[in-house]
Backbone as numpy.savetxt, mean C-alpha at the origin, in Angstrom:
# Nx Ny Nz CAx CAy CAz Cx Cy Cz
28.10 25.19 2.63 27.26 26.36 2.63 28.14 27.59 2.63
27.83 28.51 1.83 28.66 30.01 1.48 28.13 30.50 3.15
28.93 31.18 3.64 28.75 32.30 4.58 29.30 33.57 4.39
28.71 34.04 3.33 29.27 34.97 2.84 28.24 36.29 2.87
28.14 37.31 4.06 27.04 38.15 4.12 26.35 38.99 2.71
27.28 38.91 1.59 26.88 39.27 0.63 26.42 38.12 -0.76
26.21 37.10 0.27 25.42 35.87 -0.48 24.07 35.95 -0.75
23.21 35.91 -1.81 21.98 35.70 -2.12 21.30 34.30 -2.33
21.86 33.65 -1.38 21.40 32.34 -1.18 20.32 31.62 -0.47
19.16 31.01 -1.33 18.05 31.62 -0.70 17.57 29.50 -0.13
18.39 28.77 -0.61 18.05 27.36 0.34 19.50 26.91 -0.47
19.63 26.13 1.00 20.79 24.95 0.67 20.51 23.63 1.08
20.74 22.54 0.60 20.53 21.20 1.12 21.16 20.86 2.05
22.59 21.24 2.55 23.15 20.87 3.29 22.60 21.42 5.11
21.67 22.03 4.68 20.76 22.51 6.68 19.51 22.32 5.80
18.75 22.21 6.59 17.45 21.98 6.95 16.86 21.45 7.56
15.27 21.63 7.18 14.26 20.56 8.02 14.17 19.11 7.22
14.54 18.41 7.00 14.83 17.11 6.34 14.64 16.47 7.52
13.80 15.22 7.67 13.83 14.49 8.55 13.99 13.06 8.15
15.01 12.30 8.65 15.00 11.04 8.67 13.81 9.86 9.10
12.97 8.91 8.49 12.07 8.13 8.60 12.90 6.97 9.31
12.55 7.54 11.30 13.61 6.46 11.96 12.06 5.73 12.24
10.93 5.77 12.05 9.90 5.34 12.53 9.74 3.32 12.63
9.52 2.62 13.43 9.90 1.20 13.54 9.00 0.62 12.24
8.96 0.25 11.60 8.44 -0.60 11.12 6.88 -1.05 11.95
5.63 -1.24 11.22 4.81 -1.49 11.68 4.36 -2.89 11.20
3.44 -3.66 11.87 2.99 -4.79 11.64 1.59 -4.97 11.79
0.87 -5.20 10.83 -0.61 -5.00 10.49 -1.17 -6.52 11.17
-2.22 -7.08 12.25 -2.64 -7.76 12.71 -3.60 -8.67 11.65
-4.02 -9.74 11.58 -5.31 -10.15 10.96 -5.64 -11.10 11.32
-6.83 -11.77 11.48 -7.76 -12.60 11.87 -7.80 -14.27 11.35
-6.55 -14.04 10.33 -6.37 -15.21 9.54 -7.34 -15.50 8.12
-7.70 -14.82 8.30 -8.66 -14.48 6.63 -8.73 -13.49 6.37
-8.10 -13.59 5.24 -8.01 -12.30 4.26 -8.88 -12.40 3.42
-9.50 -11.03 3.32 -11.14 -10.48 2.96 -10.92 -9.64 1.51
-11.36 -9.73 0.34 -11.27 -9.24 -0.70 -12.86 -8.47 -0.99
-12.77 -7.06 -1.19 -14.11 -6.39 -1.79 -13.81 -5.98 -2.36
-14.95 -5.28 -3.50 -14.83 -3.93 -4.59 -15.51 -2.92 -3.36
-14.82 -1.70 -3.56 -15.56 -0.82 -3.13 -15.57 0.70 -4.17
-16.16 1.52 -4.17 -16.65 2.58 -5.00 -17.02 3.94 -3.94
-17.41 3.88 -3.05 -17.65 4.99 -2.08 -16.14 5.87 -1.54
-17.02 7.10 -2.14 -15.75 8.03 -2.07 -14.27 8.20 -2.68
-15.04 7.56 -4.15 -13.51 7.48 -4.98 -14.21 8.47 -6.09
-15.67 8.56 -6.39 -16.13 8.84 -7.37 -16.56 8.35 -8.36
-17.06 6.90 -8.00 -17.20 5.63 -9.01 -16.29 5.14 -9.24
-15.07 5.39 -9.65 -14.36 4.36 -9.54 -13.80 3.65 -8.96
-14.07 1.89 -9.29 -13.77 0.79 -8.24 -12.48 0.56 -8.22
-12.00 -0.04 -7.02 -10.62 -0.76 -6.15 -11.31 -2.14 -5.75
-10.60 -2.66 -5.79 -10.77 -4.03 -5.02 -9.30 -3.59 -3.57
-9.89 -3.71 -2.70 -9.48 -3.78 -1.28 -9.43 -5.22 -0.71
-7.75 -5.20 -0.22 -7.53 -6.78 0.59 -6.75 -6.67 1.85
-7.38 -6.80 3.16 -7.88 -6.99 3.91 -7.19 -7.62 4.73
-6.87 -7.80 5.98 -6.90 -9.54 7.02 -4.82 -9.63 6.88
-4.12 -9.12 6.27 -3.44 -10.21 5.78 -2.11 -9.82 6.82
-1.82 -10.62 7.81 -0.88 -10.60 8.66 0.89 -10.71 8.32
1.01 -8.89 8.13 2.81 -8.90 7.47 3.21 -7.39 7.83
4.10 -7.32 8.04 4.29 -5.81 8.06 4.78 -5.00 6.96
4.83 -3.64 7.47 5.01 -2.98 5.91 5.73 -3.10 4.98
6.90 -3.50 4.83 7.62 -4.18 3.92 7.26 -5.43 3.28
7.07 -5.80 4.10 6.69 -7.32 3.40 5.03 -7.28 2.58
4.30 -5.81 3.07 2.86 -6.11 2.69 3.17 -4.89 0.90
4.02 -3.87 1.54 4.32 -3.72 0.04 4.73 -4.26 -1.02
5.46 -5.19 -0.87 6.28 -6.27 -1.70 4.82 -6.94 -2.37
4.00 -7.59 -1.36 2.92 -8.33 -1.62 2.29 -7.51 -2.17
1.94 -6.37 -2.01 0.87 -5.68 -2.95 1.40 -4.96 -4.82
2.99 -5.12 -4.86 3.82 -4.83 -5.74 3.14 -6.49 -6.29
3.28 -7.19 -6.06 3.64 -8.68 -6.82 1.88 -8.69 -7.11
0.80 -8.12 -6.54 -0.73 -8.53 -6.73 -1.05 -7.48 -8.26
-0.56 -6.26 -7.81 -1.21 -5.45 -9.20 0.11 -6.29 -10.92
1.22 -6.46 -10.27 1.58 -7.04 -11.58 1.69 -8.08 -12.14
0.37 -9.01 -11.29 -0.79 -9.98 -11.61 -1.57 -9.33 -12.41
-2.30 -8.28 -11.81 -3.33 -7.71 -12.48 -3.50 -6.74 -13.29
-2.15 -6.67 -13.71 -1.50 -5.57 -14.65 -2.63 -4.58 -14.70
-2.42 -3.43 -13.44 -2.52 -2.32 -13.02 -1.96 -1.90 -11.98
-2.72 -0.46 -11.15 -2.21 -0.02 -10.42 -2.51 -0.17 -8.82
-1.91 0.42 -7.99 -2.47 -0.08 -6.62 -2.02 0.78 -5.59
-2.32 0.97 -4.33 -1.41 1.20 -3.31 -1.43 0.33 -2.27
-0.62 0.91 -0.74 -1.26 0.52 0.29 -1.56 1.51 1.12
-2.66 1.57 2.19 -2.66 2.47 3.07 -3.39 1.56 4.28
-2.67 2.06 5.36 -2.93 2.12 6.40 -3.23 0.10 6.66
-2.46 -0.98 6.26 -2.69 -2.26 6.39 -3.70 -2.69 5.13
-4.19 -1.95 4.20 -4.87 -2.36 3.09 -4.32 -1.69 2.05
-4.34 -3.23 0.72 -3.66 -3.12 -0.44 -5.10 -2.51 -1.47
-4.96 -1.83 -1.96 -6.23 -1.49 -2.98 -5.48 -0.91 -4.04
-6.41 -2.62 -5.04 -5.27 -2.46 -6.21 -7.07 -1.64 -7.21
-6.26 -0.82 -8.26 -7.31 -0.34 -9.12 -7.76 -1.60 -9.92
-9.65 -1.25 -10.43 -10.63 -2.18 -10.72 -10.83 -2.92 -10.21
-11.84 -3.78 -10.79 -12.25 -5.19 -10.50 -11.62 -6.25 -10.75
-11.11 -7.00 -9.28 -10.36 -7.91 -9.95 -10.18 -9.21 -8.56
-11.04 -8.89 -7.80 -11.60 -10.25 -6.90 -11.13 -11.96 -7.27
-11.37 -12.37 -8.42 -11.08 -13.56 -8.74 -9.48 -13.73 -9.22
-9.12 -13.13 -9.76 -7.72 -13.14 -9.55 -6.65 -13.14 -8.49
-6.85 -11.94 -7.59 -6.78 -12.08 -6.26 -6.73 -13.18 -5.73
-7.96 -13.66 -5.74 -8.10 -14.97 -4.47 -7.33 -16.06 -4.86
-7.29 -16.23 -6.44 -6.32 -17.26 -6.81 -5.33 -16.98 -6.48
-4.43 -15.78 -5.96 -3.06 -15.70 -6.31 -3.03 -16.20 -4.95
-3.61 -15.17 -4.28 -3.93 -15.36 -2.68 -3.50 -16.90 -1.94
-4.30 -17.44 -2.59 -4.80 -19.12 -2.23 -3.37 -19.68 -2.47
-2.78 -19.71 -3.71 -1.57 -20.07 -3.84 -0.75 -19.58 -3.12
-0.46 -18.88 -2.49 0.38 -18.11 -1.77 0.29 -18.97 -0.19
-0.80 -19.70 0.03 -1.22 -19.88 1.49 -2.32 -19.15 1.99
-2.75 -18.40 1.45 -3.88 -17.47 2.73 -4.93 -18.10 2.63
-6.13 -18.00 3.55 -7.13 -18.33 3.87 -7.98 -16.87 3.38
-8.64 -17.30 2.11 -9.31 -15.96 1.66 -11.06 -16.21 1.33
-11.44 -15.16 1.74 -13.09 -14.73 1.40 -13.46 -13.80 1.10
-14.35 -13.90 -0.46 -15.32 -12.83 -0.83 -15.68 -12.17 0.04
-15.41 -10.86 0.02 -16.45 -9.74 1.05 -17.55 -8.78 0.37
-18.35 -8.77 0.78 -19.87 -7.34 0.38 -20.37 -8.53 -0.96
-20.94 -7.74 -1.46 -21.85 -8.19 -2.48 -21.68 -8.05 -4.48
């Protein structure tokens, strides 16, 4: 960093508010069945299929939700312990699911 009072230096990378993500790793609980729905409320019509239940923590549930949408060649996230990959895509899911080991069930209607 210049310290030079006649510097017009208006941000440097080397100070700041930058904060390091020391946060532990979290681990999402589940019931042993993992629950697959479409849902549509509060997206604006457009559907996600949301999955549910599935006991891993965040690394390991991103990985899993990386490996589900490029099954379903689309897109996805996770938030908050649920993977919601874009569209309809329930039956795919459960197959991959099933192979994988999980204990999975249709959810809603």
């Amino acid at each position: 960093m210049i310290n030079n009072k006649n510097s017009k230096l208006v941000y440097s990378t080397e100070t700041g508010r930058i904060k390091q993500d020391d946060s532990p790793s979290r681990r999402y609980q589940g019931d042993g069945i993992v629950r697959i729905r479409r849902e549509t409320s509060g997206r604006k019509g457009k559907g996600v299929t949301t999955v549910t239940g599935i006991d891993l923590n965040d690394a390991d549930l991103k990985a899993l939700a990386k490996q589900l949408k490029q099954k379903c060649s689309t897109g996805g996230t996770v938030k908050d312990g649920i993977i919601e990959i874009q569209g309809d895509h329930r039956d795919k899911l459960k197959s991959e699911l099933e192979k994988l080991g999980h204990q999975v069930k249709l959810a809603g209607g």
